[in-house]
PDB file of N, CA, C and O in Angstrom:
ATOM      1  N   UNK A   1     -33.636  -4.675  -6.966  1.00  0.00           N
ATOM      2  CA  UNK A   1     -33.084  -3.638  -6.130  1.00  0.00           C
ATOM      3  C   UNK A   1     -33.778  -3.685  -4.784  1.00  0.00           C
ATOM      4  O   UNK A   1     -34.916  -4.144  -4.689  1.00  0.00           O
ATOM      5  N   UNK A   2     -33.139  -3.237  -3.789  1.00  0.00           N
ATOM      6  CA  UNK A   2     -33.390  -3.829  -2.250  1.00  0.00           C
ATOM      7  C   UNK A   2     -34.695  -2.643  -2.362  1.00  0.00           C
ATOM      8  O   UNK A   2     -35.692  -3.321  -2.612  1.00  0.00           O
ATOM      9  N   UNK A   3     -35.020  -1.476  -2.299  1.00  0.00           N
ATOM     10  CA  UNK A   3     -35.934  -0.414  -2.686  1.00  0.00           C
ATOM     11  C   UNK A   3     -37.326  -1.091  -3.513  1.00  0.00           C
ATOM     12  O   UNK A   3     -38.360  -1.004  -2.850  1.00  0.00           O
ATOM     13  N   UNK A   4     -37.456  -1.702  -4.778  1.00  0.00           N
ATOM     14  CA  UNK A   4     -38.258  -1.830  -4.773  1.00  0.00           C
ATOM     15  C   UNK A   4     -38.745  -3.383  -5.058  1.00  0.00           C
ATOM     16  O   UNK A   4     -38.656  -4.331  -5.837  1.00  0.00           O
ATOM     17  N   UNK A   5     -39.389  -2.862  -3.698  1.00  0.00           N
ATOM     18  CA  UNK A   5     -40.186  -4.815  -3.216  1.00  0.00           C
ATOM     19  C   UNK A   5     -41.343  -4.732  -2.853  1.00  0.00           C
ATOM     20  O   UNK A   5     -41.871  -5.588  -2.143  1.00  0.00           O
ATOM     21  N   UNK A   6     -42.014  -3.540  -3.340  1.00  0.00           N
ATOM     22  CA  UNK A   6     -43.464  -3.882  -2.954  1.00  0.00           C
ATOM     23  C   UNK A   6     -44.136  -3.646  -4.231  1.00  0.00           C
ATOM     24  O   UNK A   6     -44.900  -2.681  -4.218  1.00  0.00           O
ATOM     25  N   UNK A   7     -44.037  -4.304  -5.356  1.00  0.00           N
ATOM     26  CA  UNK A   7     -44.443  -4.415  -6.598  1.00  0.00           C
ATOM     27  C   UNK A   7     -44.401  -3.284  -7.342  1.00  0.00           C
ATOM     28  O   UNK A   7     -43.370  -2.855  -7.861  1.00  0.00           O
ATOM     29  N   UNK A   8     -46.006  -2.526  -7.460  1.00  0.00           N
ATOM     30  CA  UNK A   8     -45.817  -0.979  -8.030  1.00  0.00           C
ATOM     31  C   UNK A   8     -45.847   0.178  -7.183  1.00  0.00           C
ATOM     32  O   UNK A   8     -46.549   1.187  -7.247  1.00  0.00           O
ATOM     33  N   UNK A   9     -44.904  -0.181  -6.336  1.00  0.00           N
ATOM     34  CA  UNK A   9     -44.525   1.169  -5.380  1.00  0.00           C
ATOM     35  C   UNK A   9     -44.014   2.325  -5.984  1.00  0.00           C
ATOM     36  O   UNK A   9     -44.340   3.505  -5.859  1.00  0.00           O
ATOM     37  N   UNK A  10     -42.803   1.554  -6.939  1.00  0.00           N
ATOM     38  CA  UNK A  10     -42.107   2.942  -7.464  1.00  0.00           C
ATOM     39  C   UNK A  10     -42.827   2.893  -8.509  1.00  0.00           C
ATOM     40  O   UNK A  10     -42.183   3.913  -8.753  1.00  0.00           O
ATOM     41  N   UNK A  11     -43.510   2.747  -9.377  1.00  0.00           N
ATOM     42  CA  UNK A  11     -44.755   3.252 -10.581  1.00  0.00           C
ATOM     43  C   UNK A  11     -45.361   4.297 -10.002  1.00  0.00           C
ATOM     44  O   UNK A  11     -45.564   5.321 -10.655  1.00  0.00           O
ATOM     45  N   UNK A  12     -45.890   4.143  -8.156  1.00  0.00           N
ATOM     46  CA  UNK A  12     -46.743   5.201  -7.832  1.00  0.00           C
ATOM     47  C   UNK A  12     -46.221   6.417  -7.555  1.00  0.00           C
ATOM     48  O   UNK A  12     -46.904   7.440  -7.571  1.00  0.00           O
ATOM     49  N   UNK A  13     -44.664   6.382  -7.212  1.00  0.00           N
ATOM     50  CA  UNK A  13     -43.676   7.448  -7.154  1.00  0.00           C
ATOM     51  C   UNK A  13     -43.514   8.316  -8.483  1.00  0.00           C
ATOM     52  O   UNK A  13     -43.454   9.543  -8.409  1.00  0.00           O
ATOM     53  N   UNK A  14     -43.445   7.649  -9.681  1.00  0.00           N
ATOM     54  CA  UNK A  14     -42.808   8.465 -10.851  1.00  0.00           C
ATOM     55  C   UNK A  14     -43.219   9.813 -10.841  1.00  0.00           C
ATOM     56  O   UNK A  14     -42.398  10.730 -10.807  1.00  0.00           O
ATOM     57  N   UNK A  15     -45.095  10.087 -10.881  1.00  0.00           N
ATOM     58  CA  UNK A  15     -44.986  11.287 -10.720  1.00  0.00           C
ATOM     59  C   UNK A  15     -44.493  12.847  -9.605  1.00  0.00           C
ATOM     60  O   UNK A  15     -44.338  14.067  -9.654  1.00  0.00           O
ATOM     61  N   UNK A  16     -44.432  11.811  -8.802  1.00  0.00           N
ATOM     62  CA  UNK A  16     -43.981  12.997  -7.812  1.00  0.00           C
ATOM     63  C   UNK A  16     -42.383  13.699  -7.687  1.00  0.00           C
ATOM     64  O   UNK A  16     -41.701  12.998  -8.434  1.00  0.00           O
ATOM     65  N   UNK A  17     -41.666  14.555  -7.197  1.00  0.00           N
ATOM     66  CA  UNK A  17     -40.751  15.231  -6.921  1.00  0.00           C
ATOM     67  C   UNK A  17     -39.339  14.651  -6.697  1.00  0.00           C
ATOM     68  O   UNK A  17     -38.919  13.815  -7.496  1.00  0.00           O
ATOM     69  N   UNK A  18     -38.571  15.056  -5.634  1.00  0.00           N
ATOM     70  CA  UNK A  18     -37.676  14.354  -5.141  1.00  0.00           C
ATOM     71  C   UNK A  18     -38.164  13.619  -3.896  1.00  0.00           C
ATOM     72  O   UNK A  18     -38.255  14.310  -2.881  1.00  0.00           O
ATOM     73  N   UNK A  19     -38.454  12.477  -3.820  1.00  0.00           N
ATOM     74  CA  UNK A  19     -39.139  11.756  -2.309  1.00  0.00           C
ATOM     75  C   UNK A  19     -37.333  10.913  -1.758  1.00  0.00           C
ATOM     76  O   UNK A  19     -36.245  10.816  -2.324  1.00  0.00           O
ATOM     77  N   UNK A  20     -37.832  10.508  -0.515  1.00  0.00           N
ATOM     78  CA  UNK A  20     -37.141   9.420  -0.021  1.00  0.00           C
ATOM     79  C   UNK A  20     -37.367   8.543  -0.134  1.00  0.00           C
ATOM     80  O   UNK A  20     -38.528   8.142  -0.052  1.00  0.00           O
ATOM     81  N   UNK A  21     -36.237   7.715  -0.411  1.00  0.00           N
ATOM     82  CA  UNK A  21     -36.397   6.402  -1.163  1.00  0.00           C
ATOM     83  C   UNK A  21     -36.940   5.297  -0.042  1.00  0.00           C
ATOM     84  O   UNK A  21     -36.896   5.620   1.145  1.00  0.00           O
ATOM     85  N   UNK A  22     -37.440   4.024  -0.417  1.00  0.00           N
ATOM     86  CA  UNK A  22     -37.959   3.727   0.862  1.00  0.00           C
ATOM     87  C   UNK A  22     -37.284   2.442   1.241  1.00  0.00           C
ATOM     88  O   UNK A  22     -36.751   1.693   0.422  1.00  0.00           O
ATOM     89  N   UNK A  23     -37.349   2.200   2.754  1.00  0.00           N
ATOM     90  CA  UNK A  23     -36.349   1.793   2.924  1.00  0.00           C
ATOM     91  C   UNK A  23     -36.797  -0.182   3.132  1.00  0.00           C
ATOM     92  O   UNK A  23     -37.837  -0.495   2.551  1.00  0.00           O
ATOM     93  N   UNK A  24     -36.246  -1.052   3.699  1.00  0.00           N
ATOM     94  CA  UNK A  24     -36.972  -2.106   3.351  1.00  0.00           C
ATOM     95  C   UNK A  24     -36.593  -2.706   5.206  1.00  0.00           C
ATOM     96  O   UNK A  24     -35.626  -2.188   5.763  1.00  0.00           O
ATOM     97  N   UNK A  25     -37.157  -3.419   5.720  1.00  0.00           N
ATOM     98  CA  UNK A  25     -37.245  -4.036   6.926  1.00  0.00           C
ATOM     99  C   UNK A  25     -35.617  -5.130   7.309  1.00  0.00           C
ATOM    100  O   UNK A  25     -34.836  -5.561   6.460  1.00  0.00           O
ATOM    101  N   UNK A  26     -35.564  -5.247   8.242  1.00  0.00           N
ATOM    102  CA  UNK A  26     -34.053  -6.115   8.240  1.00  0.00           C
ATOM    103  C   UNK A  26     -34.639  -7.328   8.107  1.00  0.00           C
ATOM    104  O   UNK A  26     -33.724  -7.963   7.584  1.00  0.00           O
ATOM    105  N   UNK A  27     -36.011  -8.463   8.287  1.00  0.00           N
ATOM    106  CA  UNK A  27     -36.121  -9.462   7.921  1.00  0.00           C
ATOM    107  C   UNK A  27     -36.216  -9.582   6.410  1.00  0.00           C
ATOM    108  O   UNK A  27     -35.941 -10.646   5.855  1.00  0.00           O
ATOM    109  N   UNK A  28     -36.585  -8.552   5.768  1.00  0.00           N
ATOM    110  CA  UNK A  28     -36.542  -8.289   4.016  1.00  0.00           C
ATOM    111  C   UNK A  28     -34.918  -8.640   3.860  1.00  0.00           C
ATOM    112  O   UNK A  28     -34.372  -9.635   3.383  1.00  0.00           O
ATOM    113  N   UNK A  29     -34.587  -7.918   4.212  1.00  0.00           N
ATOM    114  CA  UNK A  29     -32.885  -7.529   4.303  1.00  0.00           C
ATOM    115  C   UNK A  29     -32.026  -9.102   3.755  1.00  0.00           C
ATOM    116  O   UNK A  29     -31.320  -9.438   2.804  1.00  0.00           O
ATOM    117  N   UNK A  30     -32.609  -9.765   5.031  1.00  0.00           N
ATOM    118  CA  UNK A  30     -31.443 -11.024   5.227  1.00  0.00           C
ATOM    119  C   UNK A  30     -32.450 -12.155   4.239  1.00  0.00           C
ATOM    120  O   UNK A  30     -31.843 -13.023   3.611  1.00  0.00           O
ATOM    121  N   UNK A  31     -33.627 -12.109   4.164  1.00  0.00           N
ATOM    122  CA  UNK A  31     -34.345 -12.848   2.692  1.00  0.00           C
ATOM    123  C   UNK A  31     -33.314 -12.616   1.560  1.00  0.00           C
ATOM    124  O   UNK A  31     -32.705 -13.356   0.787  1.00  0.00           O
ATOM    125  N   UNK A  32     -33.369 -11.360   1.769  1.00  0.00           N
ATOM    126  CA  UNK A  32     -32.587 -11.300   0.218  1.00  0.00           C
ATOM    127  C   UNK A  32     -31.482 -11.441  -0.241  1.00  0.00           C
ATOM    128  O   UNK A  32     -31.252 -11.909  -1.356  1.00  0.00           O
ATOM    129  N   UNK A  33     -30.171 -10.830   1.026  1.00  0.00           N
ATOM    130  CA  UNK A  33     -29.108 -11.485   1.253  1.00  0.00           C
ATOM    131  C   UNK A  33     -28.750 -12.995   1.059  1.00  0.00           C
ATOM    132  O   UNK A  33     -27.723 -13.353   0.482  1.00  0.00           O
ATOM    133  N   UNK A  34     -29.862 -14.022   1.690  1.00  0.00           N
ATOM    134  CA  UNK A  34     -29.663 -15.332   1.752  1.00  0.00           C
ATOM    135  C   UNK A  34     -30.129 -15.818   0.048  1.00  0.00           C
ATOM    136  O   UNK A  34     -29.746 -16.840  -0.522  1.00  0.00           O
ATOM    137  N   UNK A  35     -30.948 -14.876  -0.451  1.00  0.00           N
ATOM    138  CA  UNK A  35     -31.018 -15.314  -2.296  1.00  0.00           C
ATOM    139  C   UNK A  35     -30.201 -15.296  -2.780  1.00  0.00           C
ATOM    140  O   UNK A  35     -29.868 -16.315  -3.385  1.00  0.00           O
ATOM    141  N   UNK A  36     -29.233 -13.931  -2.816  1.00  0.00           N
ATOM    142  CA  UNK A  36     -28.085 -13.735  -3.361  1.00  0.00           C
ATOM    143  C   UNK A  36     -27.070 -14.879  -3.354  1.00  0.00           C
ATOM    144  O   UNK A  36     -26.347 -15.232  -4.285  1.00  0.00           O
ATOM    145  N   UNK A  37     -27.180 -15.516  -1.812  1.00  0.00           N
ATOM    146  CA  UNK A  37     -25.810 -15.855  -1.670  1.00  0.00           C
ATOM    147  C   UNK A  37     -26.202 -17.433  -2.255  1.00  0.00           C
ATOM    148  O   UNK A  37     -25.385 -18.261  -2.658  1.00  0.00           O
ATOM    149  N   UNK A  38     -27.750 -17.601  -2.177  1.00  0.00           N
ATOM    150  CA  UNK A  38     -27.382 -18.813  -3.351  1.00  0.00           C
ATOM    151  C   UNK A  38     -27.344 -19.057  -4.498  1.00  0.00           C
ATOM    152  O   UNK A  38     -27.447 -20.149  -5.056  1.00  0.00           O
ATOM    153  N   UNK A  39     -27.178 -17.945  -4.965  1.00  0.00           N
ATOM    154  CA  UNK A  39     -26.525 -17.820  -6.579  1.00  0.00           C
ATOM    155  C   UNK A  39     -25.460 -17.948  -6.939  1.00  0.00           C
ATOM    156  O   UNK A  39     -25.143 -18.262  -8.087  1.00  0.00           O
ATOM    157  N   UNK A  40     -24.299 -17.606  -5.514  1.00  0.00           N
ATOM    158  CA  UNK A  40     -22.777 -17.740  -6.248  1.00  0.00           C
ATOM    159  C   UNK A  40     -22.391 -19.006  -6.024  1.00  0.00           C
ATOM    160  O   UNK A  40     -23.004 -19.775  -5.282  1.00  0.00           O
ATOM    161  N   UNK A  41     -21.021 -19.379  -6.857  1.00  0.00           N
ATOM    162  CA  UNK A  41     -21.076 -19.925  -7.486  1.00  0.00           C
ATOM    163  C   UNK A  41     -20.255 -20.534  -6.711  1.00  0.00           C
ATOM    164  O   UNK A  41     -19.330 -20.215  -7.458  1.00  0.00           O
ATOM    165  N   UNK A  42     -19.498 -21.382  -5.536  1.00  0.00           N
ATOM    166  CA  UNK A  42     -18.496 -21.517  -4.669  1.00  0.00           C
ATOM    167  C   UNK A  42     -18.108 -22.620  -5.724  1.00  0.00           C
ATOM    168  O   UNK A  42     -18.625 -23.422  -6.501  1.00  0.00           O
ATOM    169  N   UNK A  43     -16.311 -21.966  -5.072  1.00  0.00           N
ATOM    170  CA  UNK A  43     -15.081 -22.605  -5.385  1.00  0.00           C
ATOM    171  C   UNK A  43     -15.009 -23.677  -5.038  1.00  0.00           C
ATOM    172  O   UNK A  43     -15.356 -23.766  -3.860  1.00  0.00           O
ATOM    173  N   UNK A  44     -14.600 -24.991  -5.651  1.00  0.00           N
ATOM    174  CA  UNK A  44     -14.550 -26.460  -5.119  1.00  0.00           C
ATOM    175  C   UNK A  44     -13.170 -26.120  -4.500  1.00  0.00           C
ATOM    176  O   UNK A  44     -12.468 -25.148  -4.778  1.00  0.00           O
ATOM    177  N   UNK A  45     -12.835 -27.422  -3.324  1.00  0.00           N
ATOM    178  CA  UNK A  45     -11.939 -27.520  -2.810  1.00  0.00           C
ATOM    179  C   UNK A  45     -10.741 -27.430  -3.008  1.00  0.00           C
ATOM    180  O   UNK A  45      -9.921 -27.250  -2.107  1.00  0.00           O
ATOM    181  N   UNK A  46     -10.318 -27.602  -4.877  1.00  0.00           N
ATOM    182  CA  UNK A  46      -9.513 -27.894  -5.464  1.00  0.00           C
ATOM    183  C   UNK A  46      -9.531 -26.557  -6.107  1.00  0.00           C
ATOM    184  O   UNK A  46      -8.392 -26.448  -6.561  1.00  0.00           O
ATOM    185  N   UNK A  47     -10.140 -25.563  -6.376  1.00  0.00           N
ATOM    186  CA  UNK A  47      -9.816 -24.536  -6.660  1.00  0.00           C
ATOM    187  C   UNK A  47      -9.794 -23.560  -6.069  1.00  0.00           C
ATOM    188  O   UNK A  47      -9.510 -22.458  -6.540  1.00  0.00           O
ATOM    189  N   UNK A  48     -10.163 -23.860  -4.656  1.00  0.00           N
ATOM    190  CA  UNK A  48      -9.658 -22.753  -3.847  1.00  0.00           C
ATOM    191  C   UNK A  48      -8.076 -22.755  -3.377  1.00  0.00           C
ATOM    192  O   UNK A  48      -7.230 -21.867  -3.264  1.00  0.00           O
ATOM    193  N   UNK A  49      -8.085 -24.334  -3.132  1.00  0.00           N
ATOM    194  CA  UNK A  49      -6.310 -24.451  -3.071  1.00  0.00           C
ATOM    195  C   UNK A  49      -5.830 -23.451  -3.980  1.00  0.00           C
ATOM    196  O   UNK A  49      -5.367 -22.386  -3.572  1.00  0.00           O
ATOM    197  N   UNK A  50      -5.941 -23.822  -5.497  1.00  0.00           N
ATOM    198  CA  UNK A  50      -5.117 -23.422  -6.393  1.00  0.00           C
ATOM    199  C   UNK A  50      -5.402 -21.677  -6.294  1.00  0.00           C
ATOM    200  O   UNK A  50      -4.732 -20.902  -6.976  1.00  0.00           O
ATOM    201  N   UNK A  51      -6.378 -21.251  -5.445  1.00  0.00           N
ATOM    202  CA  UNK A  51      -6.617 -19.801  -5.896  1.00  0.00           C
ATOM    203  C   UNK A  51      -5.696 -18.960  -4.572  1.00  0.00           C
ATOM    204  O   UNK A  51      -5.585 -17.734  -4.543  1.00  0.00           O
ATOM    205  N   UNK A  52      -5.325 -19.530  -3.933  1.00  0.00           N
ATOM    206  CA  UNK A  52      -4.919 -19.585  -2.717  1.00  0.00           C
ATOM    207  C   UNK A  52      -3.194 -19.225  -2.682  1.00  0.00           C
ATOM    208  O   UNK A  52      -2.434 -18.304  -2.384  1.00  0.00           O
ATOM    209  N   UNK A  53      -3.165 -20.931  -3.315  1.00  0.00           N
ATOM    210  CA  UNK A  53      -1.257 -20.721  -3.605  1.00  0.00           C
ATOM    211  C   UNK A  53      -1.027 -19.636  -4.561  1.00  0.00           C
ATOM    212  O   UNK A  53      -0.030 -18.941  -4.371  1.00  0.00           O
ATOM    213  N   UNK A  54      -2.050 -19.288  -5.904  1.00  0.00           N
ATOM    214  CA  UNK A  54      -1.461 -18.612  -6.784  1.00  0.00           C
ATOM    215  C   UNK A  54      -1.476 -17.324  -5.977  1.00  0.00           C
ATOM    216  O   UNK A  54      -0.347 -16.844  -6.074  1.00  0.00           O
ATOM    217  N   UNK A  55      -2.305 -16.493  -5.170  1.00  0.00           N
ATOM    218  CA  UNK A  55      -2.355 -15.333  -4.204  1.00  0.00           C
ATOM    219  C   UNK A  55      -0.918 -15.518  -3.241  1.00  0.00           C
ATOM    220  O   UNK A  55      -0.183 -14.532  -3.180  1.00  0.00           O
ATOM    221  N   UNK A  56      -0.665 -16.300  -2.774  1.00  0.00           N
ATOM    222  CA  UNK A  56       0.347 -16.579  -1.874  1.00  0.00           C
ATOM    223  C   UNK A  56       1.616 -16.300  -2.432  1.00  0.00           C
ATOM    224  O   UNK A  56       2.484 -15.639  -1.863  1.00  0.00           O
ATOM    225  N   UNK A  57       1.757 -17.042  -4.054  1.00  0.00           N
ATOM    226  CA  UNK A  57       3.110 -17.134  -4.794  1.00  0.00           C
ATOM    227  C   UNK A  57       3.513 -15.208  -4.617  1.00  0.00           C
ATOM    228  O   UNK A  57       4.493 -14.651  -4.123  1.00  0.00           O
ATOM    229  N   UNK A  58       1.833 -14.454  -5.489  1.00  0.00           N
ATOM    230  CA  UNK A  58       2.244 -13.346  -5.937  1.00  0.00           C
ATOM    231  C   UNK A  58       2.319 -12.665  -4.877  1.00  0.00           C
ATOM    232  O   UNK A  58       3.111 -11.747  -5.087  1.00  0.00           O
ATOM    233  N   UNK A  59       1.887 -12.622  -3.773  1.00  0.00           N
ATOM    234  CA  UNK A  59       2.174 -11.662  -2.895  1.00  0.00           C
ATOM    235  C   UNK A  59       3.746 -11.633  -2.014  1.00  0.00           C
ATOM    236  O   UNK A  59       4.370 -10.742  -1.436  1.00  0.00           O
ATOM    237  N   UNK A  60       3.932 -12.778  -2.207  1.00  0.00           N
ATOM    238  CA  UNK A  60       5.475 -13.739  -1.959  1.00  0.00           C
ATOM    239  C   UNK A  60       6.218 -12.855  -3.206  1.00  0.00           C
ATOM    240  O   UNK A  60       6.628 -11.793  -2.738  1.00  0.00           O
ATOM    241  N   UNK A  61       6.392 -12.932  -4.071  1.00  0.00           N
ATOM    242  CA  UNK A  61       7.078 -12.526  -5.340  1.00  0.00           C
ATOM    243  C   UNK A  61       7.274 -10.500  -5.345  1.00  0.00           C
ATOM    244  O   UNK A  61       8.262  -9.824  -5.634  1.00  0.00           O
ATOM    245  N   UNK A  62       5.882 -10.071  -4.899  1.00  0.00           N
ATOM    246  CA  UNK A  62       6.093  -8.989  -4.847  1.00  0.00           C
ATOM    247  C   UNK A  62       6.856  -8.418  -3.908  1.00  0.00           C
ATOM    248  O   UNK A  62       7.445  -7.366  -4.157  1.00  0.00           O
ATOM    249  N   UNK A  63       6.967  -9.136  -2.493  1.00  0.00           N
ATOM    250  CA  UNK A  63       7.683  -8.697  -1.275  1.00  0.00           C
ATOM    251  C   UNK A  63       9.119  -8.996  -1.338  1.00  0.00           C
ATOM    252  O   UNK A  63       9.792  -8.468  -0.453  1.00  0.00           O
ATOM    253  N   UNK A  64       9.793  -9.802  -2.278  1.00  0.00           N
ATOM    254  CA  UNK A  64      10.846  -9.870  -2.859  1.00  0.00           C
ATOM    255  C   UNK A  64      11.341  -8.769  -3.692  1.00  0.00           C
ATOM    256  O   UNK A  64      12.334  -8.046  -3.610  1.00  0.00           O
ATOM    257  N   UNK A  65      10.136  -8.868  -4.708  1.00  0.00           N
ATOM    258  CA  UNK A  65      10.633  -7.686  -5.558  1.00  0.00           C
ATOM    259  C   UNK A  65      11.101  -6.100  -4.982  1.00  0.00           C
ATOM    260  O   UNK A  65      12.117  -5.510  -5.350  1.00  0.00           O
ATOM    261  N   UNK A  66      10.069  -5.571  -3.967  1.00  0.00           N
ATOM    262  CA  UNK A  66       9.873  -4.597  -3.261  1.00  0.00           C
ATOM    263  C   UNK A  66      11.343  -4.417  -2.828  1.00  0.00           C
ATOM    264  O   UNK A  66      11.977  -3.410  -3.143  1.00  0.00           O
ATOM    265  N   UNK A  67      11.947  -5.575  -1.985  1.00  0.00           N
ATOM    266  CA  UNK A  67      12.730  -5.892  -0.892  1.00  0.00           C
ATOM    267  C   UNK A  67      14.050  -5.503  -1.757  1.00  0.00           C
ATOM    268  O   UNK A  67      14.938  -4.719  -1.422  1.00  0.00           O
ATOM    269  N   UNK A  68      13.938  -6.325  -3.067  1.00  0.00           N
ATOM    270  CA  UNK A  68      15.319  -5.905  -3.478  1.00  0.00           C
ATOM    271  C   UNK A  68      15.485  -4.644  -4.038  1.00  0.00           C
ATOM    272  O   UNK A  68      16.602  -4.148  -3.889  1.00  0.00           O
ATOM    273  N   UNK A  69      14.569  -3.941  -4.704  1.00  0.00           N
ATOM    274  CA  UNK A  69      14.222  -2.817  -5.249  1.00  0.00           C
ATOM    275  C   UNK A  69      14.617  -1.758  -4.056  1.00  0.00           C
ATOM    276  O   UNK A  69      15.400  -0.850  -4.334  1.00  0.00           O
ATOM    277  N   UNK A  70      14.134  -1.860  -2.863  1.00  0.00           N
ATOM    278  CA  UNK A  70      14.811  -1.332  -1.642  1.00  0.00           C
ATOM    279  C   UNK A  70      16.351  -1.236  -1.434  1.00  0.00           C
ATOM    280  O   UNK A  70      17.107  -0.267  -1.358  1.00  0.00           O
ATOM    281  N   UNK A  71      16.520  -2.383  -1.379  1.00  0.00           N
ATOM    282  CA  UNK A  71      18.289  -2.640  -1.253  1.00  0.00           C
ATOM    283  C   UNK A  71      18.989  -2.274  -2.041  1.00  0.00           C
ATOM    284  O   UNK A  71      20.117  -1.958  -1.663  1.00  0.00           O
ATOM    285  N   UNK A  72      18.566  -2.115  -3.848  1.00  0.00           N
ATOM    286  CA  UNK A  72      19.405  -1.648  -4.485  1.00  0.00           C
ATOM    287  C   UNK A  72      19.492   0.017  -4.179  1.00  0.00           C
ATOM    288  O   UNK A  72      20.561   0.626  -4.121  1.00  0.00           O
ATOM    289  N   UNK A  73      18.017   0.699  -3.975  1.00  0.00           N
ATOM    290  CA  UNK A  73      18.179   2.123  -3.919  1.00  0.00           C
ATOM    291  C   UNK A  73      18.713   2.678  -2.628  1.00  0.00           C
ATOM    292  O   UNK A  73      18.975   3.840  -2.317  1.00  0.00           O
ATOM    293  N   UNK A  74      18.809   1.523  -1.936  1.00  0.00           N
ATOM    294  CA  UNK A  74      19.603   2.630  -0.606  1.00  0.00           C
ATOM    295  C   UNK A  74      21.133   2.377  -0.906  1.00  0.00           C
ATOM    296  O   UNK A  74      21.965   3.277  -0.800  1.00  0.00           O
ATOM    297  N   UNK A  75      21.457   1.030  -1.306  1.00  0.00           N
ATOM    298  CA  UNK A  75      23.129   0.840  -1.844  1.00  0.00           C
ATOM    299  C   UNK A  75      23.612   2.148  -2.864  1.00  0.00           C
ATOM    300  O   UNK A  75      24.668   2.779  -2.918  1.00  0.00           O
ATOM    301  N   UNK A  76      22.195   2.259  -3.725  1.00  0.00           N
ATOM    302  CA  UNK A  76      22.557   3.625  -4.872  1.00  0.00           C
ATOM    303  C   UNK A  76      22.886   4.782  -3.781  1.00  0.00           C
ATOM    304  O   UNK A  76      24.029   5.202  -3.597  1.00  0.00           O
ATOM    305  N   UNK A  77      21.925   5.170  -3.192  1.00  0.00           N
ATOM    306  CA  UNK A  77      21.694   6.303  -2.196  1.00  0.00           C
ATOM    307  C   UNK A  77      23.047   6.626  -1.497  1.00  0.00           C
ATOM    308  O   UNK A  77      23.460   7.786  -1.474  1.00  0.00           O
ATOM    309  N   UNK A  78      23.919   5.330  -0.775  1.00  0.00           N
ATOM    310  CA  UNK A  78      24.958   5.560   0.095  1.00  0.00           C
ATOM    311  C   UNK A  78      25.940   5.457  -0.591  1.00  0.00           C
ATOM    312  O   UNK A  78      26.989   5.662   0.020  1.00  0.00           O
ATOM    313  N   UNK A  79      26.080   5.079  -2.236  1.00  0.00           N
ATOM    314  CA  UNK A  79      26.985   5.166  -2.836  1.00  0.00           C
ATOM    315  C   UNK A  79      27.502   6.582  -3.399  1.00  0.00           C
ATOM    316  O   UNK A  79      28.642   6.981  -3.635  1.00  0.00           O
ATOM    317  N   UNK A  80      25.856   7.378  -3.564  1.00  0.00           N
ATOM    318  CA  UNK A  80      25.740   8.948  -4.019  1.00  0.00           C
ATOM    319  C   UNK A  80      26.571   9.630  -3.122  1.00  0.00           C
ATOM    320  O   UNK A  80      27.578  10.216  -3.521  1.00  0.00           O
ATOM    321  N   UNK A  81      26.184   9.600  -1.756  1.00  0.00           N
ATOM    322  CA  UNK A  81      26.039  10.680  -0.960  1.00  0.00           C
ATOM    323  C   UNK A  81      27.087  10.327   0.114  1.00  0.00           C
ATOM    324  O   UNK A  81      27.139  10.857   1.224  1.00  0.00           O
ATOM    325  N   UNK A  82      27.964   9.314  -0.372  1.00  0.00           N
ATOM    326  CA  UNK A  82      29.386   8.872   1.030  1.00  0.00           C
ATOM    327  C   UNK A  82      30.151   8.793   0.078  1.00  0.00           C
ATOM    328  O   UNK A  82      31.337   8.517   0.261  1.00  0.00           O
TER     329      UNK A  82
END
């Protein structure tokens, strides 16, 4: 946790009240940021394609769906009410 990085800092907290939590320096900050980020796990080239088109298909598919779902309820709508 970004809070505690100075070993037994928060051990020396337990007994006390409600304190403010403490906060950590921006060169701490981006240390730790840059750990994180070499843990994940990046997508090879070939699966970002594929993660890509499959996002593309469905968002493609839904704007269809939407589109006709539209067209039928206003055709319903002007069929009701003319």
């Amino acid at each position: 946790m970004a809070t505690d990085t100075r070993g037994d800092a928060a051990a020396k907290d337990e007994g006390k009240g409600k304190s403010a939590p403490k906060r950590t320096t921006p060169p701490l900050f981006v240390r730790q940021v840059v750990g994180e980020l070499r843990k994940v796990i990046w997508p090879t080239r070939r699966e970002l394609i594929t993660y890509t088109t499959v996002s593309l298909v469905f968002v493609l598919f839904m704007v269809a769906l939407v589109a006709v779902l539209d067209w039928a309820l206003q055709k319903g709508v002007f069929w009701l009410f003319t």
